[in-house]
VEXNU-267881 format. One record per atom (N, C-alpha, C): atom name; residue number from 0; residue in three letters; x, y, z. Coordinates in Angstrom, 2 decimals. Example, Ala and Ser with C-alpha at 12.3 -4.5 7.8 and 13.67 -1.06 7.14 Angstrom:
<sites>
SITE   fitor   mise   roke      east     north        up
SITE       N      0    Ala     13.19     -5.69      7.80
SITE      CA      0    Ala     12.30     -4.50      7.80
SITE       C      0    Ala     13.20     -3.30      7.80
SITE       N      1    Ser     12.85     -2.25      7.08
SITE      CA      1    Ser     13.67     -1.06      7.14
SITE       C      1    Ser     12.90      0.03      7.87
</sites>
This chain:
<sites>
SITE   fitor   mise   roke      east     north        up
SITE       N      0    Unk    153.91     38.28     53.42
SITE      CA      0    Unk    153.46     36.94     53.78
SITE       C      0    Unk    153.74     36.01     52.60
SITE       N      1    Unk    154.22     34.51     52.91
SITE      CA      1    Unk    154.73     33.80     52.08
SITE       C      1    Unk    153.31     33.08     51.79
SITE       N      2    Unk    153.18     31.97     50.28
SITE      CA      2    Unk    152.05     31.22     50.04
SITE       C      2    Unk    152.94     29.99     51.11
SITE       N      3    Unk    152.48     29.06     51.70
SITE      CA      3    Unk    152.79     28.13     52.03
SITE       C      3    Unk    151.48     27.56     53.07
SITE       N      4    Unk    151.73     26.64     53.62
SITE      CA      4    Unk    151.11     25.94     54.45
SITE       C      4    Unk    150.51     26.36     55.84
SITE       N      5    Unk    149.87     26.44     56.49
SITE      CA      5    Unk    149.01     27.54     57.02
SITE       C      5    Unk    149.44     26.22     58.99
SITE       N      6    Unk    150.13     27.02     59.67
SITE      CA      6    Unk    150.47     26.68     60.65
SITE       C      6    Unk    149.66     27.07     61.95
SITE       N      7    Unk    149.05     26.10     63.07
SITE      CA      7    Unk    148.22     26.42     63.89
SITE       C      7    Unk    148.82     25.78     65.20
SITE       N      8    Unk    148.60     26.59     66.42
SITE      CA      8    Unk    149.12     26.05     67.62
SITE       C      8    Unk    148.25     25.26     68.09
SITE       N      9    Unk    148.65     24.08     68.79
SITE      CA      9    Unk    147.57     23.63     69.62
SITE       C      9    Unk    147.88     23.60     71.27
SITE       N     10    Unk    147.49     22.81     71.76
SITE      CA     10    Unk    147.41     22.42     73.35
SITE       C     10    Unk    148.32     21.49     73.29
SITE       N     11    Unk    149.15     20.90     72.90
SITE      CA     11    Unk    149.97     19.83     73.18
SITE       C     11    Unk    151.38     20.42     73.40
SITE       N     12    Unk    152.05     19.36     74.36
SITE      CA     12    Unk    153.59     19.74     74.37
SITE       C     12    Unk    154.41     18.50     74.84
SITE       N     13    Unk    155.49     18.42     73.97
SITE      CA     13    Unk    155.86     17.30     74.60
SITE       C     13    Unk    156.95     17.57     75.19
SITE       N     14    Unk    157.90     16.93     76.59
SITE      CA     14    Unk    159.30     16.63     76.65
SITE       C     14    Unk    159.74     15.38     76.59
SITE       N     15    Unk    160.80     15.18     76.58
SITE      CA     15    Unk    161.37     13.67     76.68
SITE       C     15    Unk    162.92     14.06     77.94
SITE       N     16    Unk    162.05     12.59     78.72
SITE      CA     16    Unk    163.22     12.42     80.11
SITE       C     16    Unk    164.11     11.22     79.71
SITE       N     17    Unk    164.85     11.03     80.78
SITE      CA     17    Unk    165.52      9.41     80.82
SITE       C     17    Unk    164.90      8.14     81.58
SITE       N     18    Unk    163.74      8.81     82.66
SITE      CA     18    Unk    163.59      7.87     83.49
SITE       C     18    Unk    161.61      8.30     83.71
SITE       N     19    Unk    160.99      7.59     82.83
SITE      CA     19    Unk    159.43      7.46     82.92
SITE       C     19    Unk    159.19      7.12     84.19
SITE       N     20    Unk    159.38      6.61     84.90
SITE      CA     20    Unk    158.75      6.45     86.21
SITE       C     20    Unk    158.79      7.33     87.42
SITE       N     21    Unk    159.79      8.37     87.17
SITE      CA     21    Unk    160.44      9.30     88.09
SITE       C     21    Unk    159.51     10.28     87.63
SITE       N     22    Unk    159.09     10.72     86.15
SITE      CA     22    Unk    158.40     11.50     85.40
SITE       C     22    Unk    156.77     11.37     85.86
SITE       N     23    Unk    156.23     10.04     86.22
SITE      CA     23    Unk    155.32      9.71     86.29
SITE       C     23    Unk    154.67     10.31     88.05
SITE       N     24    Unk    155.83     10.24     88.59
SITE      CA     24    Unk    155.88     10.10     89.77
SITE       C     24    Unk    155.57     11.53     90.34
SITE       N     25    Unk    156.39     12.31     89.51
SITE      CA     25    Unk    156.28     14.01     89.72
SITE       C     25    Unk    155.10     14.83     89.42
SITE       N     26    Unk    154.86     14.63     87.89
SITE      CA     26    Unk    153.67     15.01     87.00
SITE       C     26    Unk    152.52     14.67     87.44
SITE       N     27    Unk    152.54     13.21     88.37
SITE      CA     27    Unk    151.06     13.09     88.82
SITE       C     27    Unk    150.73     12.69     90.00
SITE       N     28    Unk    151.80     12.37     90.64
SITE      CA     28    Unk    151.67     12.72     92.03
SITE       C     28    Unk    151.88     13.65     93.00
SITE       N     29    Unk    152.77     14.58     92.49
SITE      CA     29    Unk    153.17     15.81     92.68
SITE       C     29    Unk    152.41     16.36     92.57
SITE       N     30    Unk    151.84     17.18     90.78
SITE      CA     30    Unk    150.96     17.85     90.18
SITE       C     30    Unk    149.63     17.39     90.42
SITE       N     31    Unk    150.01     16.13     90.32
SITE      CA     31    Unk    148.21     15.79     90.01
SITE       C     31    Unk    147.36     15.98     88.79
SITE       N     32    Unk    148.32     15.44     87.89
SITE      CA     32    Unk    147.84     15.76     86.56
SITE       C     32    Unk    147.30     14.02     86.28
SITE       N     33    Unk    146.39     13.75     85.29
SITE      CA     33    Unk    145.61     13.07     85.18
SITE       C     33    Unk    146.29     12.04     83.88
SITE       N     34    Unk    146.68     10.68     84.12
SITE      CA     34    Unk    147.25      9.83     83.09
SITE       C     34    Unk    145.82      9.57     82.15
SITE       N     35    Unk    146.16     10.13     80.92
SITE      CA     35    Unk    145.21      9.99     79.88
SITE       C     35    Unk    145.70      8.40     78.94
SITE       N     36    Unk    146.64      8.17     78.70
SITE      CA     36    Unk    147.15      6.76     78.21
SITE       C     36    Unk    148.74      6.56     78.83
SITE       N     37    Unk    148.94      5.16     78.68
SITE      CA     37    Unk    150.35      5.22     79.22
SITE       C     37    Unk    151.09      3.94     78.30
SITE       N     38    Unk    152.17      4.03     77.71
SITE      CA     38    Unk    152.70      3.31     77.02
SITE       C     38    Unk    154.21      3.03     77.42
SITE       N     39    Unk    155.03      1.87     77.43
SITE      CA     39    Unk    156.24      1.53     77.78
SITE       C     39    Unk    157.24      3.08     77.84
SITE       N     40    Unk    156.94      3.94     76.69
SITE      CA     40    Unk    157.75      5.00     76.16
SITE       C     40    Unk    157.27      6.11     76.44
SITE       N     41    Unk    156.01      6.08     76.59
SITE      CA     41    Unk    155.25      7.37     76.88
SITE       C     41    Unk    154.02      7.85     77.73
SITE       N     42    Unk    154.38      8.70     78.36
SITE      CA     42    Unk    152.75      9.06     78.81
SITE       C     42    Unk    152.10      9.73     78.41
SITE       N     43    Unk    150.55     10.10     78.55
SITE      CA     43    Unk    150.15     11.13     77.84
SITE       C     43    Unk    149.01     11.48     78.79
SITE       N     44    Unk    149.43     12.86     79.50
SITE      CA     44    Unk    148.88     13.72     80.05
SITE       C     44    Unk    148.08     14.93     80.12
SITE       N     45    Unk    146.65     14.82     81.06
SITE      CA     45    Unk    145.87     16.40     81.34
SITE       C     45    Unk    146.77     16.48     82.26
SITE       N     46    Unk    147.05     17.67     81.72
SITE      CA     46    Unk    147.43     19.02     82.85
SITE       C     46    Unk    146.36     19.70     83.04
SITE       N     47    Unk    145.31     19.98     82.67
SITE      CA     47    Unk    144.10     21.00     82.57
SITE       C     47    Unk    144.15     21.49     81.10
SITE       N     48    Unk    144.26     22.55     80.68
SITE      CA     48    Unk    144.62     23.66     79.77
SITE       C     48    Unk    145.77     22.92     78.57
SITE       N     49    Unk    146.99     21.99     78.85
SITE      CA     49    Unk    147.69     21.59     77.88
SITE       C     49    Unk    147.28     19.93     77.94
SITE       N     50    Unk    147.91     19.30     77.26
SITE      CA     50    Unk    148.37     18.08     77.16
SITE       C     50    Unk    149.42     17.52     76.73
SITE       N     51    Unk    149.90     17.21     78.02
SITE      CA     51    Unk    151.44     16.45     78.19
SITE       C     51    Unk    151.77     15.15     77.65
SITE       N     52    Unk    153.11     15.13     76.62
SITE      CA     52    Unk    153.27     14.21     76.25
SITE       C     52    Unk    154.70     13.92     76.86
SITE       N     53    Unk    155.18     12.98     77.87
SITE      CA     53    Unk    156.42     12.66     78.44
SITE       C     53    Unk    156.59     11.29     77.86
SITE       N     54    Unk    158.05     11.78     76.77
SITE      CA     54    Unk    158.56     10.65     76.33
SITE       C     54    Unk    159.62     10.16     76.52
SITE       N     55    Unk    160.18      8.76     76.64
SITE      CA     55    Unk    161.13      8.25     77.86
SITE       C     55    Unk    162.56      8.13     76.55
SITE       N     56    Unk    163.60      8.99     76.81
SITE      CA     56    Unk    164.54      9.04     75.91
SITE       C     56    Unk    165.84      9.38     76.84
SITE       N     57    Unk    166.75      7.87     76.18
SITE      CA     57    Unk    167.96      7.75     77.37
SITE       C     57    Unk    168.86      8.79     76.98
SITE       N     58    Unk    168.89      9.69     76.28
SITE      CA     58    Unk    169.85     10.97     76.06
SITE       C     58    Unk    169.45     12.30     77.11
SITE       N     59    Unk    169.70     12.89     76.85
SITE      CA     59    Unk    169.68     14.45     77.58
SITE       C     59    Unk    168.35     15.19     77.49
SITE       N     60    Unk    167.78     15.19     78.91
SITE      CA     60    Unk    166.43     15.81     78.56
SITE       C     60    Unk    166.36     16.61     77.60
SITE       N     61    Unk    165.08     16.79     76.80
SITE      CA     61    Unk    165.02     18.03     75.98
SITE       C     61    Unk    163.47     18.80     76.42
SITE       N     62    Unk    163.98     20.25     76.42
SITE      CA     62    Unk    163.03     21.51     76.87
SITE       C     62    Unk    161.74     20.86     76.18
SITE       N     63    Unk    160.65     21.66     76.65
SITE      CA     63    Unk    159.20     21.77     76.68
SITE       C     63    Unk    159.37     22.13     74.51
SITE       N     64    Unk    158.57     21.03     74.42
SITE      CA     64    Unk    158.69     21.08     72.93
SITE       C     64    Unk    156.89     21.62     72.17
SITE       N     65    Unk    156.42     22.97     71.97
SITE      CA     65    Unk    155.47     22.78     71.10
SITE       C     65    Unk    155.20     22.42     70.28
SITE       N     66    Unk    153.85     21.95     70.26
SITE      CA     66    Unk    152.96     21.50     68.35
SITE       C     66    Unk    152.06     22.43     67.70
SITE       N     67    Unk    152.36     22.44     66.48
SITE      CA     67    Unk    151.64     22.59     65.46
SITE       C     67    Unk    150.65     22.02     64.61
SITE       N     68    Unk    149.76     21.81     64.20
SITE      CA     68    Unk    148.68     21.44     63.38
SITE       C     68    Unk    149.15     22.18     62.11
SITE       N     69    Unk    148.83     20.56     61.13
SITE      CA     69    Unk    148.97     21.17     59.88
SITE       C     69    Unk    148.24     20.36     59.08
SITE       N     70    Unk    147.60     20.95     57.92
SITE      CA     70    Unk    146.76     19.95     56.85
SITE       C     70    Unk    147.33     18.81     56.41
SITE       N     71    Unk    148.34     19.25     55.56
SITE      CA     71    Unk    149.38     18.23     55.17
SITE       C     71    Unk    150.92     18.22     55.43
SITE       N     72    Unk    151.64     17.40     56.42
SITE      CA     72    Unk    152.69     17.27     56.78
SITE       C     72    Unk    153.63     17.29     55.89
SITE       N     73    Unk    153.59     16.25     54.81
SITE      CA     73    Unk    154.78     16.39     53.88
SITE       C     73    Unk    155.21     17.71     53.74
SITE       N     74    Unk    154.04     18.79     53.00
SITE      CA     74    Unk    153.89     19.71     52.32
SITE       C     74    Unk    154.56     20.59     53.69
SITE       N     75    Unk    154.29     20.86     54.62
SITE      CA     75    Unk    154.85     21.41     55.93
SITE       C     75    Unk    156.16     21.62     55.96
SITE       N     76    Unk    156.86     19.81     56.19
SITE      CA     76    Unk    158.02     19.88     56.52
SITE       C     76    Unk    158.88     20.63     55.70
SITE       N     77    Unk    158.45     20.28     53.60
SITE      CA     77    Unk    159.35     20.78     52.93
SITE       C     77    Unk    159.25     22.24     52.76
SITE       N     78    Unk    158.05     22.69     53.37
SITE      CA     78    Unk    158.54     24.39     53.46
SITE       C     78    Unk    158.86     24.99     54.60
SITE       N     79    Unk    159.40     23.94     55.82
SITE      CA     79    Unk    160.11     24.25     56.73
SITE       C     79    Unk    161.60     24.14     56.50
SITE       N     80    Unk    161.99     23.20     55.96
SITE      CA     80    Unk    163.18     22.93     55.42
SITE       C     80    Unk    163.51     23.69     54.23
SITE       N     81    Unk    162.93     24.12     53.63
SITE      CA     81    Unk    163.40     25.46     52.32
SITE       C     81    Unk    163.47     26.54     53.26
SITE       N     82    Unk    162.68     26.83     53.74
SITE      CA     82    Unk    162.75     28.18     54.86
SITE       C     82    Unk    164.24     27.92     55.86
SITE       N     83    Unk    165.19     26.57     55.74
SITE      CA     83    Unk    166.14     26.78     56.84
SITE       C     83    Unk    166.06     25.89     57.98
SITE       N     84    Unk    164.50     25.69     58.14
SITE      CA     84    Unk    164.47     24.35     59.62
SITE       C     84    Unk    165.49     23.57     59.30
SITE       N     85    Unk    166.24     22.66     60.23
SITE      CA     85    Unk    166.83     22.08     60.30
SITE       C     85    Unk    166.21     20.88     61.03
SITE       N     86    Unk    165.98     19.38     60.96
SITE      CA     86    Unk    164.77     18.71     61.52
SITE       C     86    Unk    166.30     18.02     62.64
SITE       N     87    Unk    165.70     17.29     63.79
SITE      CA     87    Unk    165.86     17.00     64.66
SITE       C     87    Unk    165.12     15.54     65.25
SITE       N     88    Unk    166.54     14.85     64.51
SITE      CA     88    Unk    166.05     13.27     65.21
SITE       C     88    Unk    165.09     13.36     66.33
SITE       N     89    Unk    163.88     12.26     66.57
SITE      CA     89    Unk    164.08     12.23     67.88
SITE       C     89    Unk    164.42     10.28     68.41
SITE       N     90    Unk    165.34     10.32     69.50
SITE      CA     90    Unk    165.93      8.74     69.61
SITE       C     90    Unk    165.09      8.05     69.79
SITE       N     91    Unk    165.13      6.59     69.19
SITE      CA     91    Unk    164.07      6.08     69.91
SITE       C     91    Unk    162.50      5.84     68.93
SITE       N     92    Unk    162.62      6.84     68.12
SITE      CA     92    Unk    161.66      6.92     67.60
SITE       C     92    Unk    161.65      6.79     65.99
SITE       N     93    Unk    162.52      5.73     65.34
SITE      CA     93    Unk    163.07      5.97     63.94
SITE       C     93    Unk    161.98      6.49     62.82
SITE       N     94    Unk    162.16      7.85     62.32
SITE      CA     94    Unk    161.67      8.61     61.36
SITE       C     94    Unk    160.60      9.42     61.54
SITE       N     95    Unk    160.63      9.44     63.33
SITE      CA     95    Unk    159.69     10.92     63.94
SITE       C     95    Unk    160.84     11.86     63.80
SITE       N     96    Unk    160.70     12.87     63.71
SITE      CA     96    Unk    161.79     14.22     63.60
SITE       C     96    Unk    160.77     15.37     64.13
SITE       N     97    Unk    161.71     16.58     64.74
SITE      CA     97    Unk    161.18     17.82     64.84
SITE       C     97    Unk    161.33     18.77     64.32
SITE       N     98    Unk    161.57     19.76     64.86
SITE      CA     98    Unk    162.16     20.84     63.87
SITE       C     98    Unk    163.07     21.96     64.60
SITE       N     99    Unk    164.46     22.20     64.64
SITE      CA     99    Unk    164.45     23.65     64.82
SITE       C     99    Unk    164.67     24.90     64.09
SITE       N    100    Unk    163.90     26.35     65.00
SITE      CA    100    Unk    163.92     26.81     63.86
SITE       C    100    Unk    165.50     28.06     64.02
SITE       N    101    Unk    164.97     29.44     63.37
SITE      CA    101    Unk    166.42     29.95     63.05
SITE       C    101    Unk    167.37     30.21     64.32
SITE       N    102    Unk    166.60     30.30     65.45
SITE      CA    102    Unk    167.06     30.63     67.02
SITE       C    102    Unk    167.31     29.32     67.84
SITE       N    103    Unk    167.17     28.37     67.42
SITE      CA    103    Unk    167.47     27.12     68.17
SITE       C    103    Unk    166.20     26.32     68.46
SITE       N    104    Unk    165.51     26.93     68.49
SITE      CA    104    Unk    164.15     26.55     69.61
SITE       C    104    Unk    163.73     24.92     68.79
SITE       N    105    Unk    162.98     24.39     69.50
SITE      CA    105    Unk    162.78     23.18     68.95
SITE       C    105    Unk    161.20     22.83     69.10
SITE       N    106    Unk    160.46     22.39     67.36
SITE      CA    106    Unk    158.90     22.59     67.63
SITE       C    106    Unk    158.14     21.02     67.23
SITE       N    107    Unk    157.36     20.57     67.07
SITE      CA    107    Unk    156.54     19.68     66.60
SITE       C    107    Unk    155.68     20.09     65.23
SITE       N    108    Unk    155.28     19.35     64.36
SITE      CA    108    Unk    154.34     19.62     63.55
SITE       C    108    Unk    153.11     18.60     63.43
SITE       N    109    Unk    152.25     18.25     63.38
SITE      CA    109    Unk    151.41     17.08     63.48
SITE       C    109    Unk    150.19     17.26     62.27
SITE       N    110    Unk    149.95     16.67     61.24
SITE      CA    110    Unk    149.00     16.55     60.56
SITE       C    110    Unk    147.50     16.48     61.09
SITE       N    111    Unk    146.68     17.14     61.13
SITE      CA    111    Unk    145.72     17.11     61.08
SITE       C    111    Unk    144.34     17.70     60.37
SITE       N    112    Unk    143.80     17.04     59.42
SITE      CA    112    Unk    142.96     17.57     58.65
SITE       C    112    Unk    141.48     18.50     59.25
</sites>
């Protein structure tokens, strides 16, 4: 086990579509999942058990993205990035980034004390 920054899963997940209203349309009229806030760019959804974050991005959907909880972010990212992460614009959003890690997969990290 390495010393570093102590990583925790939570309930959140986000994707990002091209078209929020089509998204809106499925997730909660379809599902019936419950609009918790709604912003030009984003929604933010109960599903029950998770919470959905659908964010409206005119590129190529991207897969079901998990989060992480972390004390301190800085300290996070740079021992994700010594470890190899490679961070991952996200459009739209100048100087939010994600992360992927050695297999492709693509994660969130979020500060929280």
């Amino acid at each position: 086990m390495t010393d570093g920054p102590t990583f925790r899963s939570n309930r959140e997940v986000a994707i990002h579509v091209p078209d929020l209203e089509r998204a809106e349309a499925f997730y909660v009229g379809v599902l019936a999942c419950r609009v918790v806030s709604r912003s030009p760019d984003q929604l933010d959804l109960d599903t029950g058990q998770l919470r959905l974050y659908v964010n409206r991005d005119p590129g190529a959907p991207l897969g079901y993205i998990p989060s992480f909880d972390v004390a301190d972010y800085a300290a996070a990212r740079a021992h994700l990035e010594r470890a190899g992460c490679e961070t991952v614009p996200v459009e739209g959003h100048p100087g939010l980034v994600y992360f992927r890690d050695p297999y492709g997969f693509v994660f969130d990290i979020v500060e929280r004390k």
